[in-house]
DODREN-643851 format. One record per residue (C-alpha): residue in three letters; x, y, z. Coordinates in Angstrom, 1 decimal. Example, Ala and Ser with C-alpha at 12.3 -4.5 7.8 and 13.67 -1.06 7.14 Angstrom:
// residues 2
<pt residu="Ala" X="12.3" Y="-4.5" Z="7.8"/>
<pt residu="Ser" X="13.7" Y="-1.1" Z="7.1"/>
***
This chain:
// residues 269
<pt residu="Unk" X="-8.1" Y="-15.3" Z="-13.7"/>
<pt residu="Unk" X="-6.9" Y="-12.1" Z="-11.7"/>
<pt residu="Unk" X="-8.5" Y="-11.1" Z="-8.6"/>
<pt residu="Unk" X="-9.6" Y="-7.8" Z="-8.5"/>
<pt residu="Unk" X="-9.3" Y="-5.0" Z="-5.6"/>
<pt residu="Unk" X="-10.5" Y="-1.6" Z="-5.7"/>
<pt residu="Unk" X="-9.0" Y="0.6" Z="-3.1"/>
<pt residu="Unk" X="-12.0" Y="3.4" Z="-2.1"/>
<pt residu="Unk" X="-14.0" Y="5.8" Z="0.1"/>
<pt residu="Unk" X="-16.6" Y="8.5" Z="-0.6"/>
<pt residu="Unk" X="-13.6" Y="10.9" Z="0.9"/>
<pt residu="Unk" X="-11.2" Y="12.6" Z="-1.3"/>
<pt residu="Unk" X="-7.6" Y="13.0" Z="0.0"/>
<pt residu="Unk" X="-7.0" Y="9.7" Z="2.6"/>
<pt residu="Unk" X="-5.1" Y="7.8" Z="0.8"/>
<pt residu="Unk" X="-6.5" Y="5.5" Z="-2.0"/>
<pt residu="Unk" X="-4.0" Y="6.2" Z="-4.6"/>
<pt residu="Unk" X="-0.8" Y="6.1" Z="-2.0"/>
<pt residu="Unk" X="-2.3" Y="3.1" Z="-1.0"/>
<pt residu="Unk" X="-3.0" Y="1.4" Z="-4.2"/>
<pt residu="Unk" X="-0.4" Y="2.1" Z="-6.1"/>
<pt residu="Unk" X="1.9" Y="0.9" Z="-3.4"/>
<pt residu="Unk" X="0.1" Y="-2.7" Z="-3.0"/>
<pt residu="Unk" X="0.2" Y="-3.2" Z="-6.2"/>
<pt residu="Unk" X="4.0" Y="-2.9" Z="-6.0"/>
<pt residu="Unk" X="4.4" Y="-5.0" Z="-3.4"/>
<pt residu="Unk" X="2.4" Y="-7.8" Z="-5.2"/>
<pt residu="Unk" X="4.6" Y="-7.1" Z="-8.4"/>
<pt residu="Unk" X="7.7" Y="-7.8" Z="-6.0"/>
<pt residu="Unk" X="6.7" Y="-11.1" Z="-5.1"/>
<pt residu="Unk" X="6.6" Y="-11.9" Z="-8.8"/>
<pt residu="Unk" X="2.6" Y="-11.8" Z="-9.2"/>
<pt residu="Unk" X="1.8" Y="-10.1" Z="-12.9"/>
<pt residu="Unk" X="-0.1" Y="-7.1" Z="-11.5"/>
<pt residu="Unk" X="-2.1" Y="-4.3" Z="-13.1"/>
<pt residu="Unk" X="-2.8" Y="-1.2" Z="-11.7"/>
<pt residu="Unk" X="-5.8" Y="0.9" Z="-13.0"/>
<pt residu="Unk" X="-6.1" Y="4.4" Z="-12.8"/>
<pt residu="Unk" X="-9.7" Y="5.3" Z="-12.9"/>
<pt residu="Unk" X="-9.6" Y="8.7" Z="-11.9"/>
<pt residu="Unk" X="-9.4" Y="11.6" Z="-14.9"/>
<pt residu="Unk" X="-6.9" Y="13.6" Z="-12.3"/>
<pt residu="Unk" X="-4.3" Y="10.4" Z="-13.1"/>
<pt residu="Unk" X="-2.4" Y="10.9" Z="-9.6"/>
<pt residu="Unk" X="-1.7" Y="7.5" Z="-9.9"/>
<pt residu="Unk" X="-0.7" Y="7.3" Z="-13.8"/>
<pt residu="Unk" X="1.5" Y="10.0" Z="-12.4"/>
<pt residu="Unk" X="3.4" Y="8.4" Z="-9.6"/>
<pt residu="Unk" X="3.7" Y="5.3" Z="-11.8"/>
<pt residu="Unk" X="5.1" Y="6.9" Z="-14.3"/>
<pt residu="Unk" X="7.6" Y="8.8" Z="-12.5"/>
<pt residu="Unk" X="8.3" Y="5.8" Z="-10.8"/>
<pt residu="Unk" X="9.2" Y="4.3" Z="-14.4"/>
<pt residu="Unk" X="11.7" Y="7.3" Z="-14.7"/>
<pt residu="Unk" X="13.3" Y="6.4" Z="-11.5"/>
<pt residu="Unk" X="13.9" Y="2.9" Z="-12.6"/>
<pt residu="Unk" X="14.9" Y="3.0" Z="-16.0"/>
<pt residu="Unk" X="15.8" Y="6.9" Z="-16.9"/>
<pt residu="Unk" X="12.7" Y="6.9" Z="-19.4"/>
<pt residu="Unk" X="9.4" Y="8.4" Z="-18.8"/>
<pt residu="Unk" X="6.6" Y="5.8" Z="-20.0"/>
<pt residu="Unk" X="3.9" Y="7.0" Z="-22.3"/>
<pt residu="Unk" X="0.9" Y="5.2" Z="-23.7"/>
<pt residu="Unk" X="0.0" Y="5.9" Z="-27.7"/>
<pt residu="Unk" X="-4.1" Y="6.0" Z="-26.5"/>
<pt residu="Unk" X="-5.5" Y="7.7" Z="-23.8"/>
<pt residu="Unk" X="-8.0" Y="5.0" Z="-21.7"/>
<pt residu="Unk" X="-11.1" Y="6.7" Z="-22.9"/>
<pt residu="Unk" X="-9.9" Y="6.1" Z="-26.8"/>
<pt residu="Unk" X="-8.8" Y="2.6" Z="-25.6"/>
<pt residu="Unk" X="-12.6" Y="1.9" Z="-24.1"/>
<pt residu="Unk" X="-14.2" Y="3.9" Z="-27.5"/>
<pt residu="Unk" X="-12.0" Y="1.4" Z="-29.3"/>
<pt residu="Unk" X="-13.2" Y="-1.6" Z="-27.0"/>
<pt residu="Unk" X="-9.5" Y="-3.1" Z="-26.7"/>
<pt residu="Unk" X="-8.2" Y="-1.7" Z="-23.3"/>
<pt residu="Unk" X="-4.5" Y="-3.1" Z="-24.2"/>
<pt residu="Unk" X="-3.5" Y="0.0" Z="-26.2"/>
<pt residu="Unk" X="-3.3" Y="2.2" Z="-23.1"/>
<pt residu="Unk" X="-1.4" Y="-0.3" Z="-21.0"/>
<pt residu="Unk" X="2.4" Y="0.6" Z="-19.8"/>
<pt residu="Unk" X="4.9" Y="-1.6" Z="-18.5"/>
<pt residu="Unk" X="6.4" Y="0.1" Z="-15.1"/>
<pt residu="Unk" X="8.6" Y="-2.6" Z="-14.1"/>
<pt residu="Unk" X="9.1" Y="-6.3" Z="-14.0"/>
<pt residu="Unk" X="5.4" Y="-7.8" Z="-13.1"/>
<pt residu="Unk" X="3.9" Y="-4.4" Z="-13.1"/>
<pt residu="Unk" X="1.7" Y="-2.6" Z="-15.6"/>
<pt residu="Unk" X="-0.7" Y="0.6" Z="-15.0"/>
<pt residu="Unk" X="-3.7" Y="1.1" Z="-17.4"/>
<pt residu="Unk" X="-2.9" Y="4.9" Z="-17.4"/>
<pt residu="Unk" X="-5.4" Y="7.7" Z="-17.1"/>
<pt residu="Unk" X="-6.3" Y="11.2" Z="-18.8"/>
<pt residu="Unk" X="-8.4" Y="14.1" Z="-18.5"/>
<pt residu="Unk" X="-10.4" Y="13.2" Z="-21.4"/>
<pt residu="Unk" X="-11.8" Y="9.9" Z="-19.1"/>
<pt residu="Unk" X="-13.8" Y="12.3" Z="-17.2"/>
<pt residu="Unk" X="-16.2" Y="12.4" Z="-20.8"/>
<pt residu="Unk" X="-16.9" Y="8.4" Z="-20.0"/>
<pt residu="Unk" X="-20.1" Y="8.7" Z="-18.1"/>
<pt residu="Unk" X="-21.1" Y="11.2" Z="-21.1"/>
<pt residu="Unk" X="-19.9" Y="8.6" Z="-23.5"/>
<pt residu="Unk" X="-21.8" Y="5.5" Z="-21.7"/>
<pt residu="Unk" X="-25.1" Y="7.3" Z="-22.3"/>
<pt residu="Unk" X="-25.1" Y="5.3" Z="-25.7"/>
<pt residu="Unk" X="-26.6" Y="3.0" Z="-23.7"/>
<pt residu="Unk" X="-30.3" Y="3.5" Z="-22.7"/>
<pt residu="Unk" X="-30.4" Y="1.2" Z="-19.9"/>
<pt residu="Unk" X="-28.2" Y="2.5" Z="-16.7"/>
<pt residu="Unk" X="-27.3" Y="-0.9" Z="-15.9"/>
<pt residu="Unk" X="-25.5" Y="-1.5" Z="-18.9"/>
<pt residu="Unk" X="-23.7" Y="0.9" Z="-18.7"/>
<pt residu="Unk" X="-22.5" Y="-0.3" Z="-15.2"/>
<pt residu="Unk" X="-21.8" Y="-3.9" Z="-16.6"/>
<pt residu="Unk" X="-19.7" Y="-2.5" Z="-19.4"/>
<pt residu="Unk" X="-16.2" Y="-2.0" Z="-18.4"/>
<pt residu="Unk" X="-16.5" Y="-5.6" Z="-16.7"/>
<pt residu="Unk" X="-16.7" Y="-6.7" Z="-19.8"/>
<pt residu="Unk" X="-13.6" Y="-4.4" Z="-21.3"/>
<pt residu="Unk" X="-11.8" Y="-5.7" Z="-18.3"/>
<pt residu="Unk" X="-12.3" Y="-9.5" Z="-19.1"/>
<pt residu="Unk" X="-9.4" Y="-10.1" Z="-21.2"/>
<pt residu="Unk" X="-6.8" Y="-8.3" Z="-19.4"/>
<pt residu="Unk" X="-8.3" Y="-10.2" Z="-16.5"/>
<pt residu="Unk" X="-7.1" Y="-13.5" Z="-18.2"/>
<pt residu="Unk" X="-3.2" Y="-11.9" Z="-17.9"/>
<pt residu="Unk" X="-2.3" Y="-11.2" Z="-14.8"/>
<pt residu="Unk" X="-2.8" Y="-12.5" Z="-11.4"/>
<pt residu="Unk" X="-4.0" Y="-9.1" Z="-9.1"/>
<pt residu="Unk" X="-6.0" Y="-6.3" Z="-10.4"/>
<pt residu="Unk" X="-6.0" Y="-3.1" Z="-8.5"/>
<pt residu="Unk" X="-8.4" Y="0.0" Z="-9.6"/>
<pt residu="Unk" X="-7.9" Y="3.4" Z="-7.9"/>
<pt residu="Unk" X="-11.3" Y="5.3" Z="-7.9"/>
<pt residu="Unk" X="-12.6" Y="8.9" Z="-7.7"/>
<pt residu="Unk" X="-14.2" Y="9.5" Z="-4.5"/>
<pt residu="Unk" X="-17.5" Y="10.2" Z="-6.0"/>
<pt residu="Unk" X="-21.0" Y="8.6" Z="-6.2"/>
<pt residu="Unk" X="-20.7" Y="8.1" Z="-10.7"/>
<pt residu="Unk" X="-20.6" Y="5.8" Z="-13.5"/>
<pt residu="Unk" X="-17.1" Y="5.3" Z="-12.6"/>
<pt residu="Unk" X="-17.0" Y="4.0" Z="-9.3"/>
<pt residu="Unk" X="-20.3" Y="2.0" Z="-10.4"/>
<pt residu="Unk" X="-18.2" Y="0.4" Z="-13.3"/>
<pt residu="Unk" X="-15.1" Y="-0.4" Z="-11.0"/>
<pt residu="Unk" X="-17.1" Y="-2.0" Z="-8.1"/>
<pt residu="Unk" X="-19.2" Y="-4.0" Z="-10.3"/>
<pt residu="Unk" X="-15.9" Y="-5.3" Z="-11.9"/>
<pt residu="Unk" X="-14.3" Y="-5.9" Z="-8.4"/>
<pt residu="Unk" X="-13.8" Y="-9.8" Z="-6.9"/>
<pt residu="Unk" X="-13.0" Y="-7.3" Z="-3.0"/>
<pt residu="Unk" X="-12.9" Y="-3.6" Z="-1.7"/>
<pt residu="Unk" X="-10.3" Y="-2.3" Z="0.2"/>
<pt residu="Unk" X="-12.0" Y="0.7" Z="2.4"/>
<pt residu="Unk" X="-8.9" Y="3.6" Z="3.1"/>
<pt residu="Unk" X="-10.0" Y="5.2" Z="5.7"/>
<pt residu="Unk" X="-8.1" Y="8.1" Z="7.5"/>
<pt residu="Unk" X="-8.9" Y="8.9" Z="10.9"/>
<pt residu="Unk" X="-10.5" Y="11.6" Z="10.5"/>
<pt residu="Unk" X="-14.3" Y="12.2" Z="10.8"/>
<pt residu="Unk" X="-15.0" Y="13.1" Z="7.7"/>
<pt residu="Unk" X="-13.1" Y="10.3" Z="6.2"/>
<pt residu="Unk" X="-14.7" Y="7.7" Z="8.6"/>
<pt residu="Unk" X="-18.7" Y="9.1" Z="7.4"/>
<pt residu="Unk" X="-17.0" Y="8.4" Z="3.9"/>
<pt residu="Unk" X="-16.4" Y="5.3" Z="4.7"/>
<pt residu="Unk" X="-19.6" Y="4.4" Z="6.4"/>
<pt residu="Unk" X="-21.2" Y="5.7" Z="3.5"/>
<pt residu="Unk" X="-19.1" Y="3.6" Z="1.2"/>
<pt residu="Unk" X="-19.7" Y="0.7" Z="2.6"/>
<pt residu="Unk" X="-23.7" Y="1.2" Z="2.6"/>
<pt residu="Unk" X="-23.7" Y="2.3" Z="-1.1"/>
<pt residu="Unk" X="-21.8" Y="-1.1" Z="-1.8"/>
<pt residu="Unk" X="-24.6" Y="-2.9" Z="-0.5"/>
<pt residu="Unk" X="-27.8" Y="-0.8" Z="-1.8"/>
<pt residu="Unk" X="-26.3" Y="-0.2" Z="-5.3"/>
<pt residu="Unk" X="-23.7" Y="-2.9" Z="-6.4"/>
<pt residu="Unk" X="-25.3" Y="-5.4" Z="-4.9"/>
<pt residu="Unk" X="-28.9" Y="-5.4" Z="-4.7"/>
<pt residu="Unk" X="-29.5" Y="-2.9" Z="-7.4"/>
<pt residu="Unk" X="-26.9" Y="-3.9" Z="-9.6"/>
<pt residu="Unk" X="-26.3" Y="-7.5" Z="-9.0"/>
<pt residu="Unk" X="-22.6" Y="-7.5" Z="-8.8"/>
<pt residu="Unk" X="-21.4" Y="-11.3" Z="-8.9"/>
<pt residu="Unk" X="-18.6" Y="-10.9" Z="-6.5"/>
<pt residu="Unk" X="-18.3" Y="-8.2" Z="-4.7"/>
<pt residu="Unk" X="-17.0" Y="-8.8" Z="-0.8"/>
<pt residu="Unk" X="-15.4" Y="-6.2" Z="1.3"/>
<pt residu="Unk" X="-11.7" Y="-7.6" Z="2.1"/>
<pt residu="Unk" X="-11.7" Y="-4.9" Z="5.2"/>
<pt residu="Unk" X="-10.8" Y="-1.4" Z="6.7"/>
<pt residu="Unk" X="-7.2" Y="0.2" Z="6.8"/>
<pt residu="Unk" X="-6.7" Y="2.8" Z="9.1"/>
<pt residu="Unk" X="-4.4" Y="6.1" Z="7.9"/>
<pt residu="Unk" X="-3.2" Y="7.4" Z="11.2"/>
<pt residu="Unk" X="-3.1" Y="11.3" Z="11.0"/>
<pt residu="Unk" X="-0.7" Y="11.4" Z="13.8"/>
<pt residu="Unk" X="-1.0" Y="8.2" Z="16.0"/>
<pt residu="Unk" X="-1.8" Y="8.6" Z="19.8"/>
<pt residu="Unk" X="-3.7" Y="11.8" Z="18.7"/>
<pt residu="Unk" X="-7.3" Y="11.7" Z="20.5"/>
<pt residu="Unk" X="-9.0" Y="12.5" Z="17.5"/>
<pt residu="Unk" X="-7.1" Y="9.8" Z="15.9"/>
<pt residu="Unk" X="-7.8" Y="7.3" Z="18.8"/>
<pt residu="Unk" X="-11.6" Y="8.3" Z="18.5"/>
<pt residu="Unk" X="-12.0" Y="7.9" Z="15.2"/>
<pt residu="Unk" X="-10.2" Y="4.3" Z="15.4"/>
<pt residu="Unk" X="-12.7" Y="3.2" Z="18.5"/>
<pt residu="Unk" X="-16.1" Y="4.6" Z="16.2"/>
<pt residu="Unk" X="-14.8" Y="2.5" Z="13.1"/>
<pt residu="Unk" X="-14.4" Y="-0.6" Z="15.6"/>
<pt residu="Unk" X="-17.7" Y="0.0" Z="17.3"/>
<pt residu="Unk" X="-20.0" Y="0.6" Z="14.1"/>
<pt residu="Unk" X="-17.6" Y="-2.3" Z="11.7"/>
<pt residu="Unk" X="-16.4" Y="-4.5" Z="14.3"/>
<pt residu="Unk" X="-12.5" Y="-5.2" Z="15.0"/>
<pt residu="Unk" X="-12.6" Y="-8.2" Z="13.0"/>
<pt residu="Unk" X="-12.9" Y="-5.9" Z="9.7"/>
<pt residu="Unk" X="-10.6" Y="-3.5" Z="10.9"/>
<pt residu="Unk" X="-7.2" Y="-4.2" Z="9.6"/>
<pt residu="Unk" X="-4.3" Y="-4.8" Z="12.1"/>
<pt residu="Unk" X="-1.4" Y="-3.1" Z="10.4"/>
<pt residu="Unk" X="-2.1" Y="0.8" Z="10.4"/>
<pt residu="Unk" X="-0.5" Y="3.5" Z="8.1"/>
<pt residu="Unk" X="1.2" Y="6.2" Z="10.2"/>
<pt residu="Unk" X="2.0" Y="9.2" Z="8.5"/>
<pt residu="Unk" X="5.3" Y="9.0" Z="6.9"/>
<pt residu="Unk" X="7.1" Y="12.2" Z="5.0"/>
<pt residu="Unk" X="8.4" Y="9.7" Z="2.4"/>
<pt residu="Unk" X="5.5" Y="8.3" Z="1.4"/>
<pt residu="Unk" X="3.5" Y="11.6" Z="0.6"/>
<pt residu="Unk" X="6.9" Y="12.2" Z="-1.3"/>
<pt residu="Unk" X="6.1" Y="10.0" Z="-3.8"/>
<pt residu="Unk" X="3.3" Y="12.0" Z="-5.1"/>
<pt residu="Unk" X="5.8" Y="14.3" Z="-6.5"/>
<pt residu="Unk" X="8.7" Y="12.2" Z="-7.0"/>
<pt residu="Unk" X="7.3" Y="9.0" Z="-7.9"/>
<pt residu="Unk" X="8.5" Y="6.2" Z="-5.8"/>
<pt residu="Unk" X="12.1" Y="5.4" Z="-5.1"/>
<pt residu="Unk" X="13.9" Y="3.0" Z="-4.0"/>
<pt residu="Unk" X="17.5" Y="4.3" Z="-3.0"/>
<pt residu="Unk" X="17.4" Y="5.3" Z="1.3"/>
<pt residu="Unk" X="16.3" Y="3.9" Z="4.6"/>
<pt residu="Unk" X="13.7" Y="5.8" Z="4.6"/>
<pt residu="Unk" X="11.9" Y="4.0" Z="1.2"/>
<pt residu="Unk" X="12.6" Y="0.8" Z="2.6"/>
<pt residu="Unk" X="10.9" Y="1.9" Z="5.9"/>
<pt residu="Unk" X="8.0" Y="2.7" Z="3.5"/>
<pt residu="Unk" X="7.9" Y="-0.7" Z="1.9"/>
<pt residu="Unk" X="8.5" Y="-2.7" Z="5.1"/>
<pt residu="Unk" X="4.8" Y="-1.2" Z="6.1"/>
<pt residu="Unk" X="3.0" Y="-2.3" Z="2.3"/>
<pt residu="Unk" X="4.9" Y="-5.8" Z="3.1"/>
<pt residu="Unk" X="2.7" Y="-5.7" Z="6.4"/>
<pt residu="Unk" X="-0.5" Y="-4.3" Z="4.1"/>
<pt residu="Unk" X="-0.3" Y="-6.9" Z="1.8"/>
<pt residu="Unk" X="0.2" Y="-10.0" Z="3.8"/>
<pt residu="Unk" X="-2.8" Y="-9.0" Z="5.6"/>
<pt residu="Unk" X="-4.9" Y="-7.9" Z="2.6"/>
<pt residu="Unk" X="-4.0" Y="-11.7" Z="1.1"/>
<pt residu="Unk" X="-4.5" Y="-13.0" Z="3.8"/>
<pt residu="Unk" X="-7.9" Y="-11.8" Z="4.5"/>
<pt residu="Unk" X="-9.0" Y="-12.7" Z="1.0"/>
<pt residu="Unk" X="-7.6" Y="-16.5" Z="1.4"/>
<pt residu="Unk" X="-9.9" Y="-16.8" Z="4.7"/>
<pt residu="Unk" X="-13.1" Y="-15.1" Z="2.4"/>
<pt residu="Unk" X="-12.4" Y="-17.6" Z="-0.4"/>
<pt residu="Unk" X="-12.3" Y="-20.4" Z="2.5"/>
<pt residu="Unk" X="-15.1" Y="-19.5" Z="3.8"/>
***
């Protein structure tokens, strides 16, 4: 049964979908079957993913359903795309902004929460990691993927705004999901710092406030420094030709050993 990690914050523009959708690379290269789903109706991660498909193989993936006709069909499978060996991405549209509107079929709000669990179930039988990228709202949608979620993953650029996001984040996991909603799983695997420009004051600030309010202990060790090549990939999708992408990748090695790591010592106890 796969584990499943949604990367989030209440802050739009720090890094989720970077983030995300390079982990669950990195898991596919260590031969884990890993699915990446791209909750968000901007699809900046279907988008990455797919051009990262081109970059690979010289052929731009497509899926025959959009996700939202996949979920009104109640078989999530026909929007899945293979990327690469040990890698799929449940693509996203426009059109999956209408799934809150759709959801209100059902009366009770916590049914509607519950729901896309339960879409989520088989495909949770396939693979071994699970990674949900998330619109950096309070909605339906972030409700659905947190209830659905085994750990968070809090991206959290240091940045003011992006560290109240993450404050508040954290707080509405534990109000809502929790104790409103009764999510059975749910932990919080810890914090990764996006460094704006490392050594910066503001940067060092923000770093000290997350440590002070979280505790270092749920901070994580490895930081993301700003790299050219990573925000890149937004337009090119990833690739995997110069120094400069393996420098990238050498930093989601470091992500990930901690990020498994972290969940092996929540599972131990």
């Amino acid at each position: 049964m796969a584990q499943v990690i949604t990367f989030g914050n209440f802050k739009g523009g720090v890094g989720k979908t970077s983030n995300s959708t390079m982990v669950a690379l990195e898991l596919s290269n260590r031969k884990y079957k890993t699915l990446l789903v791209d909750l968000d109706p901007q699809g900046n991660a279907t988008n990455i993913y797919l051009k990262t498909k081109s970059n690979l193989v010289n052929n731009v993936g497509h899926f025959d359903k959009t996700l939202m006709s996949s979920i009104e069909e109640s078989d999530l499978t026909g929007s899945l795309i293979n990327i690469k060996d040990n890698l799929d991405l449940l693509a996203s549209a426009p059109d999956f902004s209408l799934y809150p509107r759709y959801m209100e079929k059902f009366k009770d709000y916590n049914d509607r929460v519950t729901r896309f669990n339960s879409l989520l179930k088989p495909l949770k039988e396939k693979y071994d990691y699970i990674i949900i990228d998330i619109p950096p709202t309070i909605s339906l949608i972030t409700d659905s993927a947190l209830y659905a979620s085994d750990y968070c993953l809090i991206v959290m650029q240091t940045h003011e705004h992006s560290f109240e996001g993450a404050e508040a984040f954290i707080k509405y996991i534990q109000d809502e999901i929790v104790d409103t909603y009764k999510a059975p799983r749910l932990e919080i695997v810890g914090i990764l710092a996006v460094l704006l420009q490392a050594g910066a004051p503001v940067d060092e600030a923000t770093i000290k406030n997350a440590i002070s309010l979280f505790g270092n202990e749920n901070i994580f060790k490895t930081k993301i420094h700003s790299m050219q090549r990573l925000k890149r990939y937004g337009i090119t999708g990833i690739t995997f030709k110069s120094k400069f992408d393996k420098r990238v990748f050498d930093v989601y090695k470091d992500v990930t050993d901690e990020m498994l790591k972290r969940i092996g010592d929540i599972e131990n106890g």
